[in-house]
N, C-alpha and C positions, 0 to 999 in steps of 0.2 A: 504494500500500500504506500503508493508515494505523499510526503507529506506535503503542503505549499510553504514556500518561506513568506512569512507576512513582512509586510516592510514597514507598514503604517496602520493605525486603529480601525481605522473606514472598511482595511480587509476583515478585521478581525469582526465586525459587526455584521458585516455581509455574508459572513458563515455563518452566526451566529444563529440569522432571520432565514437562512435555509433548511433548516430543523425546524426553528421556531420561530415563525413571524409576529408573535405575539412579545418578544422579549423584548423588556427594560434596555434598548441600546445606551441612552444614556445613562445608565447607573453605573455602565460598562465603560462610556467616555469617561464618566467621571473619576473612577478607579484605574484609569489608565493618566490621566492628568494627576491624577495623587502620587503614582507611581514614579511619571515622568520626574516629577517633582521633588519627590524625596529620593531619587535615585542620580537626580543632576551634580555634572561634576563625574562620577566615575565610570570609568571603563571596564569593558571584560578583557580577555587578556589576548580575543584577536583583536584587541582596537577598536569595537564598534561601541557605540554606548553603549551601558549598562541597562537601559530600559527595553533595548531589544530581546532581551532572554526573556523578561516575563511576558513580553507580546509575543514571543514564539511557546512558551510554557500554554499562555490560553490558546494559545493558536489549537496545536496538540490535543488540548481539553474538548475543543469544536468538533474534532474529529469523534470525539467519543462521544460525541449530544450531549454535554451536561449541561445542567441550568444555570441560572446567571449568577447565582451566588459562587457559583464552585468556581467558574468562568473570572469574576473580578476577584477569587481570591487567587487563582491562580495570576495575577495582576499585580496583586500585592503581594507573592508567596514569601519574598526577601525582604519585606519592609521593616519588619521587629527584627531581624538580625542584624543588616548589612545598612541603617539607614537609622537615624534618631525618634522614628515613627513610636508609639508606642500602642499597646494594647488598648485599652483604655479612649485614643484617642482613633483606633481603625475603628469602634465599636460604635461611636457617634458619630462618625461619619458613614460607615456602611451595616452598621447592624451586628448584633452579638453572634448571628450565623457566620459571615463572613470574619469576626476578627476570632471563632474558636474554630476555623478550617485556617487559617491564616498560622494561627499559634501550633497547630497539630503539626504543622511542617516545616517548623522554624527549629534550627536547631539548639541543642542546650549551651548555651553560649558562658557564662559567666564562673562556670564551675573549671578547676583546675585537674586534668587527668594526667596519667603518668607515661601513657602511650596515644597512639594513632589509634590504632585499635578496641583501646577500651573507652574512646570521646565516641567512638562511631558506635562500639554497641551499644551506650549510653543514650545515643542520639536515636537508634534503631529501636530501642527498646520504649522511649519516647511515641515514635513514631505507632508501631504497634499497637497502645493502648488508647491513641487516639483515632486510629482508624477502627477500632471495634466500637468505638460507639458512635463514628462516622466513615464510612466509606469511602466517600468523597476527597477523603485523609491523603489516601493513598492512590487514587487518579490522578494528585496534584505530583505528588512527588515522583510517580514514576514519568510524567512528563514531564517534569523537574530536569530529572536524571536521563532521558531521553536527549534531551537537548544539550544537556553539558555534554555527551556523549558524542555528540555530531557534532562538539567544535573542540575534542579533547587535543586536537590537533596542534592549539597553541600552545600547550604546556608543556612543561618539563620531562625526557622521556621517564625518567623514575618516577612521575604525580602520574603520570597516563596512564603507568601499568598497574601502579597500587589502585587507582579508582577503577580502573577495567577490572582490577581481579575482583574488587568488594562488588560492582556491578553486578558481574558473569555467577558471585558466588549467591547474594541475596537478590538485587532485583529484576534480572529475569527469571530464576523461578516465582519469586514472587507474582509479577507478572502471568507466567505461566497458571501456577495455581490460581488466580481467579479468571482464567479461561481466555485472558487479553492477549490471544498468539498473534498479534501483528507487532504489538509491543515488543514481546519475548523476541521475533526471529531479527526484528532491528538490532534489538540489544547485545543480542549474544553475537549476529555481524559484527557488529562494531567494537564490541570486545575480543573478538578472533582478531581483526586486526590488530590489534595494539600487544595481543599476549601473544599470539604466533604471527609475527609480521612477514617474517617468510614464505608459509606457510600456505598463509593467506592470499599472498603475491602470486607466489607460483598456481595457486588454486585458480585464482582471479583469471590470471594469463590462460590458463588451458579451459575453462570454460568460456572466455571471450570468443576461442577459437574455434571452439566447438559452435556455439551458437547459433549462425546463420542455417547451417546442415539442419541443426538441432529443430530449431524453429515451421525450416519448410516440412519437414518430419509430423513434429506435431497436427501444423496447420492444416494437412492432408489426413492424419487420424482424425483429427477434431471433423472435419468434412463427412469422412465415411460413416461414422458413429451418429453426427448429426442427422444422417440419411435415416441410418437403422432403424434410429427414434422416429424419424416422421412414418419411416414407412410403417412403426410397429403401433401407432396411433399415440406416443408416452411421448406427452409434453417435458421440454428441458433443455437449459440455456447451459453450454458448454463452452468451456475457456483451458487455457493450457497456463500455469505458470511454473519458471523454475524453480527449485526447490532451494534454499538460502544455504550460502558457502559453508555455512557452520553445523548446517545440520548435513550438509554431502562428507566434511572434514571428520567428522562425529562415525558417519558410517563404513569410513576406508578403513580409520580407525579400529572401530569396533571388530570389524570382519577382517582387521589388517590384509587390505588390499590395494591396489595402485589405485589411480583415478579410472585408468583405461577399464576397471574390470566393475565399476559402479554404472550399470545401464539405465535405472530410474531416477534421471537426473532431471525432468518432469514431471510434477503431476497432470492430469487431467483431472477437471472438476466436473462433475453436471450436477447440477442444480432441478431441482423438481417440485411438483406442487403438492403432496404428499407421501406416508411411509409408504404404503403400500407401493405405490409407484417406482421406490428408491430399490425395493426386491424385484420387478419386476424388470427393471433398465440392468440391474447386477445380471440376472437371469438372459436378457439378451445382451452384453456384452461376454455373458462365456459362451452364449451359446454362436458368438460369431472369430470371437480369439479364444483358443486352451486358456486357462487361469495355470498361473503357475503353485502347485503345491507349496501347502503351508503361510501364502503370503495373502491369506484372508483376512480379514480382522470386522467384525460386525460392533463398531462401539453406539448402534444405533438400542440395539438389546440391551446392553450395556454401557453405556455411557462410562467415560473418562469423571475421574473424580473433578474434573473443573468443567462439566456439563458436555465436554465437547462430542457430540453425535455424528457420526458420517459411517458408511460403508467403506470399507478400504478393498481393493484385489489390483493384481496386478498379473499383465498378462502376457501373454507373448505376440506382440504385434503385428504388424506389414514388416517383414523384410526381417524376420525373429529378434529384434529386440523387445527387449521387457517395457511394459510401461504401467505404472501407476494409476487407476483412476479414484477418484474419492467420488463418491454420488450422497448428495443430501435432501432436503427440502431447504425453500429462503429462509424460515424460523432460525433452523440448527445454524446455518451457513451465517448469517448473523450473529445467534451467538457464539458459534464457533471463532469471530473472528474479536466479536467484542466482551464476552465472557459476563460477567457481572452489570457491565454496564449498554448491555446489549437494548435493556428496552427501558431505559431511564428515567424517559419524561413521564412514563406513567406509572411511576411511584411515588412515594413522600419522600422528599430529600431526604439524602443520608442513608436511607433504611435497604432493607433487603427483605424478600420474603420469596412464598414459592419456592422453586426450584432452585434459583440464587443463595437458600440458608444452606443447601447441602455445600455449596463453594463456602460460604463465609462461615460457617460452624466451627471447622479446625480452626479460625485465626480466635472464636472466643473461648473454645476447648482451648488452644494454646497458651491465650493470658492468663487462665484461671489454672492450669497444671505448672506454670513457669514463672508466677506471680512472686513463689518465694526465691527465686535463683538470686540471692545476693552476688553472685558472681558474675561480672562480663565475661568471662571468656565460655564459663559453662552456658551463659545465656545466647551467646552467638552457637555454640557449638549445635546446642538445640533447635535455635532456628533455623541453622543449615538442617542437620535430621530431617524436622517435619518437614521444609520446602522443597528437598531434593527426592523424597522419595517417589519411585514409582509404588502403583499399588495392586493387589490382588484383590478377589473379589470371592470371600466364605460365606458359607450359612449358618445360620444359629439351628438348631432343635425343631424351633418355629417355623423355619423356611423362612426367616428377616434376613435382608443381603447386608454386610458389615465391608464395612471399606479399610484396608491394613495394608499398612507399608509391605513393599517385597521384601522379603528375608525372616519377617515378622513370625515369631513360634506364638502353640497356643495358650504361652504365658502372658502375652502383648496380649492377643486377644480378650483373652480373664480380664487382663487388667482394663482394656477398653469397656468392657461391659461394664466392670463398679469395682470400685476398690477391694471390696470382700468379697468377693470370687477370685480376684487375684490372690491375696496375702493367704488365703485358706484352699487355693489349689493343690489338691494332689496329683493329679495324672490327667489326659486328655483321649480321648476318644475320636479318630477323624475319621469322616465313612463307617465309622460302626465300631471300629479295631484300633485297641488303646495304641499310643506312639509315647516318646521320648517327650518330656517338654521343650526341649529344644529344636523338635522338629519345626520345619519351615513349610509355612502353612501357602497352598495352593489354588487359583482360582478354581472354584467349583467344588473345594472344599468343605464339607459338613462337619463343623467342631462341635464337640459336646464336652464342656467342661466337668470333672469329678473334684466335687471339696469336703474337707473333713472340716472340722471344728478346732480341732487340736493341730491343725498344720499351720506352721507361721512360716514369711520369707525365709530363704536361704540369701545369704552372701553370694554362694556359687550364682545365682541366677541371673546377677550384677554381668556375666562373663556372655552371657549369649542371648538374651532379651535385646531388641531392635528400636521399640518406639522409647520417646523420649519420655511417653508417661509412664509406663513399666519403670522406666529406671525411677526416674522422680520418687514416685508411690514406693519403691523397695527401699529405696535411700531415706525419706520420711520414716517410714517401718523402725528402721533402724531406728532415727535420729530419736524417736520418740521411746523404744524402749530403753536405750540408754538415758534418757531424763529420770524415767522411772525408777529404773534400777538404782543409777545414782544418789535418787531421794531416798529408798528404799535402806540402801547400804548409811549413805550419811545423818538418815536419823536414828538407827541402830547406833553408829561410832561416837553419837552427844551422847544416845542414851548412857551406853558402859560409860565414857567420861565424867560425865554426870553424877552417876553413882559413886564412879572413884572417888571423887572430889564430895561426896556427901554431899547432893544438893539434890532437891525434890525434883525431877523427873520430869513427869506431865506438868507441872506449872511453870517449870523452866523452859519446858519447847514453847509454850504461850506467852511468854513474856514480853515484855515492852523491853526490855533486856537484848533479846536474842535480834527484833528486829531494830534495832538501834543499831546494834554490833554487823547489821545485814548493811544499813544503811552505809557504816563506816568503811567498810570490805568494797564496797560501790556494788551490791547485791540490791535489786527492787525489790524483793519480797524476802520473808523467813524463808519458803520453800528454794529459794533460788541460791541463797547462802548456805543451804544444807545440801543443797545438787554440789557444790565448790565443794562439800568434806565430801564426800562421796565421790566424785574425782580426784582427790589429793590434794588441789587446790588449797587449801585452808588444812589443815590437822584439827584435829576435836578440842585440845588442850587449849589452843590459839583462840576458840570462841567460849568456852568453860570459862577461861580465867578474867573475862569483860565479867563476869558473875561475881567478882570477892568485891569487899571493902575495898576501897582506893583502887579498883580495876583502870582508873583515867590514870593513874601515875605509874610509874615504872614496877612492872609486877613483882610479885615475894618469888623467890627462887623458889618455891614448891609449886607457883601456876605457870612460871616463865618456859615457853615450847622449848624442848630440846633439839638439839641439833642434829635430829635425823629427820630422815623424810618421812611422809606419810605411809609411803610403800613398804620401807623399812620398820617403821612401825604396826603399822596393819597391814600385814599380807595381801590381806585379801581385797583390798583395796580396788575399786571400778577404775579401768583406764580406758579413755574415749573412745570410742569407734570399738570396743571390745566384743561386742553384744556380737 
């Protein structure tokens, strides 16, 4: 899909009115004059003004039909970072809608990080939890990131490859996942260059060459095919496009083979007026070319976890080369190509529903399993997992279709259904006949999970579970019965101290005492100062002795901790991560 380069506002509003002749253009001038404005004075770094990227940011947005607020925020996307604009003051001029899609995709500016890496997943993470409670979040930003991408040209070659690689690694799948494959196949273009420039070059060169051959080829299938249909009475609008460098470079790859030996370096499309129709056109295309074994794919039955519907086969054509066709209806073919935001104007901004919750579900399953990751680089690691998987497609008991990563055992699965089917798994059932937990679970697969009562996570299971909630949920497991245990063990080690030291017991664990001594140790609660003796953190003697007379002054040599450790003293002592 080629984009238009806008040059001036007037284009941008003459897209605008061809989706929607009813829109606010002036709300659009006006946030484009706001922009101008607080963006005068600085440049990008080919040299153009700086007000041209957010006129090409909405540009990008036009193509995808959103409404006008997403439209002028994509306008103003740099204003709260790169410009003295502030929240506050976008909200009185364009509305609390526009300045919190404004803020969603601004980055975290003011805070001080120790790498590249963890500002960005800071920023990512950001980003994230603002597109789950608008959508809109992340249309801006991937055309954000679309356009930096198409002028990466001016930068440093070291800035080109680290933002290509963060690209290539987060937002084309990202992209991908909510079904925007026109987005993706730019993206990952554009990334292929910059990480394999050779690669790319030489890619580039021998499909240039190919292409005219290539084209007249086509243009005479596309002919023959277009007959077939008329003569077989199956309406359908037929086009040929090439298949993008990145995904031909993906499959030499994959199959390690030269270029010469990749023959569907086209697809054919036909487009149709409904399903039945889409078996019926499959059905006379094999029955006028052989299909070649195994290069069927039906995602019309089956749908792609990011909606995408079409028939796939590929066939042996005029003159025995392979060729490609995808056959769809205009619905799928739409959102095949715009995913999420396929039918936009007729919903309530921001939201999603329909068929579009099954794409956006993983991103609010994702905040809410990944909510506690204090860690960047655990929290990137994660997002890559979820965004790069392919997926399979098993059945519950029920005959309900579950969507799971490839590689995914049916411990992931447990764990996908509810926390307590995982942690209390015992064995798995697939087809009938119990398997390993570790086995790797298959399209077409029928899981029947076995639980006891008395089973709790394994450590070992840390080692071959796939999705990122499986781990999360067994690492929680953990984290939580060592709190337990720890309180368990450190209110036992006051008790004995307690006693030693002749001092009442149960009124000494409730005292105003104990959480004073919690407060001074920098402990929030009694319970949380008695988790520290229970790790070794603290010794028992160390909070017994806040208990005597003159405990605030320099203790009597019979309360003063001795000089060994806790370990040393209690054997038995809890150490973290032990459980």
């Amino acid at each position: 899909m080629g984009l238009t380069h806008l040059t001036d506002i007037e284009q941008l509003m003459d897209q605008v009115k061809v989706y929607y002749p009813e829109a606010d253009t002036e709300f659009i001038r006006r946030a484009y004059d706001y922009s101008a404005k607080a963006h005068e004075g600085q440049t990008r770094q080919t040299g153009e003004p700086y007000v041209q990227h957010p006129l090409a940011v909405a540009g990008i947005l036009t193509f995808l039909k959103l409404d006008v607020p997403a439209i002028v925020a994509g306008l103003l996307h740099d204003t709260l970072e790169d410009t003295v604009a502030t929240r506050a003051e976008l909200e009185k001029e364009f509305g609390s809608d526009v300045a919190r899609l404004v803020e969603g995709v601004t980055k975290i500016g003011q805070i001080p990080f120790k790498t590249y890496e963890e500002k960005q997943a800071e920023n990512f993470r950001k980003m994230v939890l603002s597109m789950a409670d608008d959508i809109r979040v992340v249309f801006i930003k991937l055309a954000d990131r679309l356009h930096n991408m198409q002028t990466l040209d001016a930068l440093p070659d070291e800035k080109r490859k680290k933002i290509a690689k963060e690209t290539m690694e987060i937002y084309a799948p990202l992209a991908n996942r909510l079904g925007m494959s026109w987005i993706k196949q730019q993206l990952e273009d554009l990334c292929f260059q910059y990480l394999e420039p050779d690669a790319w070059s030489h890619l580039k060169l021998r499909l240039a060459k190919k292409d005219e051959e290539r084209q007249e080829y086509i243009q005479s299938l596309i002919h023959l095919a277009q007959q077939a249909l008329s003569d077989a009475g199956l309406p359908g609008q037929i086009d040929g496009r090439p298949k993008h460098l990145f995904s031909i470079y993906q499959k030499m790859e994959r199959r390690s083979v030269s270029f010469d030996e990749i023959f569907d370096l086209t697809a054919v499309r036909i487009v149709t007026d409904n399903k039945m129709n889409c078996y019926a056109t499959l059905g006379l295309l094999h029955s006028i070319w052989p299909p070649v074994p195994g290069r069927f794919k039906d995602y019309i039955a089956t749908p792609r976890s990011n909606l995408y519907q079409s028939l796939h086969t590929t066939v042996v054509g005029p003159q025995g080369e392979y060729v490609e066709f995808q056959i769809r209806t205009a619905d799928m073919h739409r959102i095949n190509e715009y995913g999420v935001a396929a039918h936009w104007l007729y919903k309530e901004p921001g939201k999603v529903g329909g068929r579009d919750e099954q794409v956006f579900s993983w991103l609010r399953q994702f905040v809410e399993w990944h909510k506690d990751l204090a860690d960047n680089r655990q929290f990137m690691d994660s997002v890559k997992l979820d965004l790069f998987h392919d997926v399979v497609f098993v059945f519950t008991p029920k005959g309900e279709v579950r969507e799971i990563p490839v590689g995914a055992t049916p411990l992931d699965f447990a764990y996908a259904i509810h926390t307590e089917i995982g942690d209390h798994c015992v064995g798995a059932k697939i087809n009938g006949k119990l398997v390993p937990l570790r086995y790797q679970l298959s399209s077409g697969d029928m899981v029947e999970i076995l639980t006891s009562p008395s089973q709790v996570p394994h450590r070992g299971w840390l080692k071959f579970v796939r999705t990122s909630r499986a781990k999360t949920k067994i690492k929680h497991w953990f984290k939580v019965e060592e709190q337990k245990r720890a309180l368990e063990l450190g209110r036992r080690l006051l008790e004995q101290e307690f006693r030693r030291q002749n001092l009442p017991v149960a009124q000494s664990l409730k005292s105003d005492r104990l959480l004073s001594m919690a407060k001074i140790k920098g402990s929030e609660t009694m319970e949380e100062l008695i988790r520290q003796v229970g790790f070794g953190r603290l010794s028992p003697d160390q909070i017994v002795s806040h208990f005597h007379e003159g405990a605030e002054q320099t203790p009597s040599p019979s309360t003063k901790s001795v000089p060994l450790s806790p370990q040393q003293k209690m054997p038995g002592l809890l150490r973290e991560g032990s459980v």
